[in-house]
N, C-alpha and C positions, 0 to 999 in steps of 0.2 A: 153729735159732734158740736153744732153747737152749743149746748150750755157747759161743753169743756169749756169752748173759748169766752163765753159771756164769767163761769165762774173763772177762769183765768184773769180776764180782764179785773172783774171787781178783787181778785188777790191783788194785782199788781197799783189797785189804784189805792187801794187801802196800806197797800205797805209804802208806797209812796207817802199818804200822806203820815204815817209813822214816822217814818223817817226823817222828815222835813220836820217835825215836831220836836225830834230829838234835835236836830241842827239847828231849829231856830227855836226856842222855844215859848211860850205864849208867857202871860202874865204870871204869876201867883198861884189865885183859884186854879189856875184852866191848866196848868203845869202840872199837876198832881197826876188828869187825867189820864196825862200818858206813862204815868208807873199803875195807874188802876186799872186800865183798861185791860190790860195783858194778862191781870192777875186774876180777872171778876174771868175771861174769858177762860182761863185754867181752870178754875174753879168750875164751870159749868159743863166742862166737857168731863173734868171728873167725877160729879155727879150724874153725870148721861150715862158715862163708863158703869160707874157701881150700878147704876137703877136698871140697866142695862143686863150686869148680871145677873141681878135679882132673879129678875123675869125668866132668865133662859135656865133656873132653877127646878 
């Protein structure tokens, strides 16, 4: 039961700070990071996915 609530917690703090990124958002360079981040993390979970089936082959 705890690391529901510790991995709950770190969602909520993370989405928060997403959030707050999109509302206010940072300089230039550092602005990009929040259309990359999203993308790099899609990417990696669909490589987990495919590598993932590989194996249960």
């Amino acid at each position: 039961m705890g690391m529901v609530i510790i991995s709950a917690t770190g969602f909520i703090g993370m989405a928060w700070l997403y959030v707050s990124a999109l509302l206010d958002p940072a300089p230039a360079p550092l602005h990009s990071v929040t259309w990359i981040d999203p993308a790099v993390i899609l990417l990696v979970l669909v490589v987990f996915q495919l590598s993932g089936r590989r194996k249960g082959k």
